[in-house]
Backbone bond lengths (Angstrom), bond angles and torsions (degrees), N, CA, C in turn:
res aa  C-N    CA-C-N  psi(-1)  N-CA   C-N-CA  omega(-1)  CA-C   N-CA-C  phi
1 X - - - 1.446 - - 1.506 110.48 -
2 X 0.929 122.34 152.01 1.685 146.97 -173.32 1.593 102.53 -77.26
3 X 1.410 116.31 124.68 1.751 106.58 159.52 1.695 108.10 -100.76
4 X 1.126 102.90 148.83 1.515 110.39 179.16 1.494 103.33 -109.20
5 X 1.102 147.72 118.05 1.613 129.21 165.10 2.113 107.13 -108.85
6 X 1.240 95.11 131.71 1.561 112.49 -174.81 1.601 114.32 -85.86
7 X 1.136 110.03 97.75 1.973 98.33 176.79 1.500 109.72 -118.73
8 X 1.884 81.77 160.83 2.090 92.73 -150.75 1.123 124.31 32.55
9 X 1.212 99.26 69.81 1.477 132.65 162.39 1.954 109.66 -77.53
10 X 1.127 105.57 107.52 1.408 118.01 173.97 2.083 98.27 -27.87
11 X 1.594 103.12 138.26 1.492 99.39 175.88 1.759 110.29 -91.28
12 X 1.057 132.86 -22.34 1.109 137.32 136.11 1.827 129.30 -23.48
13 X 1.225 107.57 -68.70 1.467 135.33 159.49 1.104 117.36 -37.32
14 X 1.878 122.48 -48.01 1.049 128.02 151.15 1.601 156.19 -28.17
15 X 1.757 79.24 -63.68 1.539 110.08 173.27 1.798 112.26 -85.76
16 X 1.653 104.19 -22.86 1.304 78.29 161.48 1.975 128.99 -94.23
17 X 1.190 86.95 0.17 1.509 94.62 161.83 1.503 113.95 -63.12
18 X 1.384 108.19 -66.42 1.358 116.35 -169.21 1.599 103.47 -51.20
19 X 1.344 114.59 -42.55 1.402 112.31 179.28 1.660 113.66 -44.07
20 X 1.713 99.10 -70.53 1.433 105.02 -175.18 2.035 118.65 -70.98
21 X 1.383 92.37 25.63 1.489 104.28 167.24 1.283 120.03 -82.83
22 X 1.606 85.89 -46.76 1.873 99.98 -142.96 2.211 72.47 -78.29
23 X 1.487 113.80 -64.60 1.170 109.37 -178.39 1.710 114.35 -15.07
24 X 0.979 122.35 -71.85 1.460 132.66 -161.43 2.009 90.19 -83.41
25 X 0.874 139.77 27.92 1.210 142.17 -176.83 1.293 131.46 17.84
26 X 1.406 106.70 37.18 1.706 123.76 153.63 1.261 129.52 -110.78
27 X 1.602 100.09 168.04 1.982 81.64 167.10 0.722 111.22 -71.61
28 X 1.887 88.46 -173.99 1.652 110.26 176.86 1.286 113.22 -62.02
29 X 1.598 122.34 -34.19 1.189 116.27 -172.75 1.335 119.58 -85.51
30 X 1.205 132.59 -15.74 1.283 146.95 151.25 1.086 132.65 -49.56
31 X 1.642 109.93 -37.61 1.269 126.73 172.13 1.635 118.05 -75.42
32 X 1.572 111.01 -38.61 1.351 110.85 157.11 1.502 130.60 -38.34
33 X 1.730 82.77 -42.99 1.444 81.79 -166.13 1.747 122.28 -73.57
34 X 1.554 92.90 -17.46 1.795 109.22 -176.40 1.427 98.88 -68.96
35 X 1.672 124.33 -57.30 1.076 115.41 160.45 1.295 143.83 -36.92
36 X 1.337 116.11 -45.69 1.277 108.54 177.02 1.987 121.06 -76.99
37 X 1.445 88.78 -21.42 1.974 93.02 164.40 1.237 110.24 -80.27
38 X 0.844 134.93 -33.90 1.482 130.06 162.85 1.150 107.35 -50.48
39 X 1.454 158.54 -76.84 1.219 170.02 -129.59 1.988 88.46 -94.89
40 X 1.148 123.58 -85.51 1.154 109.14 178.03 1.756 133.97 -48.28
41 X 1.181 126.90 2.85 1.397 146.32 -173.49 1.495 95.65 -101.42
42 X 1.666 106.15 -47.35 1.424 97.03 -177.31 1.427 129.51 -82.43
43 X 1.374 108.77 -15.47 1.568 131.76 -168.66 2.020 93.62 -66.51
44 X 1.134 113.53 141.07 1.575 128.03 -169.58 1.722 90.76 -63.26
45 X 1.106 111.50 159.81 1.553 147.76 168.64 1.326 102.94 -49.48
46 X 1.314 131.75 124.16 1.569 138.60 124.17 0.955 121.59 -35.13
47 X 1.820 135.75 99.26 1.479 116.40 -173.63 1.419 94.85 -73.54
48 X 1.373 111.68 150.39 1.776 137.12 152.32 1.319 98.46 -45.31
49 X 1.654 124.27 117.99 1.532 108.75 140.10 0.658 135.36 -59.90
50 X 2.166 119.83 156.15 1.087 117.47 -128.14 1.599 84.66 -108.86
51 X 1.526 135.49 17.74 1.117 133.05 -169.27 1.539 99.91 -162.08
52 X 1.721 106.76 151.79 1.345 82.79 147.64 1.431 136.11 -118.11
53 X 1.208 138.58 177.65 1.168 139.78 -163.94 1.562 120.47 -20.42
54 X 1.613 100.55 -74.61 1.550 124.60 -172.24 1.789 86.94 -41.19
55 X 1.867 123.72 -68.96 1.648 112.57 176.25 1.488 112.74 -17.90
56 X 1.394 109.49 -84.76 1.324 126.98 -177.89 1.282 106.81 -25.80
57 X 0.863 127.92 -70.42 1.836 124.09 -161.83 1.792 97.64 -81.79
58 X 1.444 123.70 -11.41 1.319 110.66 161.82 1.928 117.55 -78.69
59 X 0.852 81.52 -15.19 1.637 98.63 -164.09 1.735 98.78 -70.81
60 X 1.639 101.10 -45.18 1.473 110.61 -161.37 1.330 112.07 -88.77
61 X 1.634 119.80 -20.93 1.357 122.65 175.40 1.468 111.17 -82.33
62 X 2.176 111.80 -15.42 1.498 106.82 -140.65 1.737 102.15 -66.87
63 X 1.709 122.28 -22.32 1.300 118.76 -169.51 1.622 117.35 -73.63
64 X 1.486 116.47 -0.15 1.017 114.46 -177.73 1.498 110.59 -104.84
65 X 1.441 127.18 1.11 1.245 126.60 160.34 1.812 100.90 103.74
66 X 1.286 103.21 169.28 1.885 101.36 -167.71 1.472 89.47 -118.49
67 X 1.586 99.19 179.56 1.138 118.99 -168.83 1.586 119.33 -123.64
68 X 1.334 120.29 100.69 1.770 109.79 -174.31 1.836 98.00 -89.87
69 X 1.396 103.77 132.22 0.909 122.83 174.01 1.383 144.06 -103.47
70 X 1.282 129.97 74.22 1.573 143.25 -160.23 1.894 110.98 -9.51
71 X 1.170 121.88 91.86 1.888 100.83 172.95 1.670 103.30 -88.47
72 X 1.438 86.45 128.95 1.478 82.78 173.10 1.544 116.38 -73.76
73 X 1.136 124.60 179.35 1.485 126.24 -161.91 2.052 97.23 -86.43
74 X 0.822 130.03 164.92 0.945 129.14 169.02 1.684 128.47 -104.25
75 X 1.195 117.20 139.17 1.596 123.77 -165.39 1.562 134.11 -105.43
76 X 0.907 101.54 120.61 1.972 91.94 -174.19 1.283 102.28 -42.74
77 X 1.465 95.14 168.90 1.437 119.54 -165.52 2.032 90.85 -107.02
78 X 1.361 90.49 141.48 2.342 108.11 167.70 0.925 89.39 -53.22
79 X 1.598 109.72 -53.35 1.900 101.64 -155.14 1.322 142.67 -52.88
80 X 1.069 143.41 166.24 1.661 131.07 174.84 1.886 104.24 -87.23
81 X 1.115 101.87 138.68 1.884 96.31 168.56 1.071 65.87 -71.14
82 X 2.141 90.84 154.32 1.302 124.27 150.46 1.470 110.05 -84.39
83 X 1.394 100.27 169.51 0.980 120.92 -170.05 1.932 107.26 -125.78
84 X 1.237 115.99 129.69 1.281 94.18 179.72 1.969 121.30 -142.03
85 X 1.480 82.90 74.95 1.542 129.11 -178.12 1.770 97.83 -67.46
C-alpha cells in the first residue's frame, strides 16, 4: 500500500477531520481515506484511448509517405563458434 503524508494542513481542517472521525468511529487516517474514495469514485471516467500510441504516431507521419530501407545482407563471423565441451 501507498503512504500519502499531508503538510500544512489547515488547523481547522484538522480538527474538523478529527471531529468527523471520531463521529463516524474511525480514525483520522481512515477517515481520509473514506473521503478520499469517495471523491475519486465520484470524479467522471478517464476515457480509454481510442488508439494506441505506435497507431497514433503512424497515423500522423502516414501523409508524408514511408521509408524502405536497404538491409544489407548479413556476414559470417572470423570467429570460431565455441564449443563448450
Amino acid at each position: 500500500m501507498a503512504t500519502l503524508t499531508i503538510r500544512n494542513l489547515d488547523e481547522t481542517v484538522k480538527r474538523r477531520l478529527q471531529v468527523r472521525a471520531a463521529l463516524n468511529g474511525r480514525s483520522m487516517e481512515a477517515e481520509a481515506r473514506a473521503i478520499l474514495s469517495a471523491l475519486v469514485e465520484d470524479a467522471p471516467k478517464t476515457p480509454a484511448p481510442e488508439e494506441d500510441l505506435g497507431a497514433a504516431i503512424r497515423k500522423l507521419f502516414a501523409p508524408l509517405g514511408g521509408v524502405e530501407l536497404k538491409i544489407p545482407p548479413r556476414r559470417k563471423s572470423h570467429r570460431p563458434i565455441p564449443t563448450f565441451d
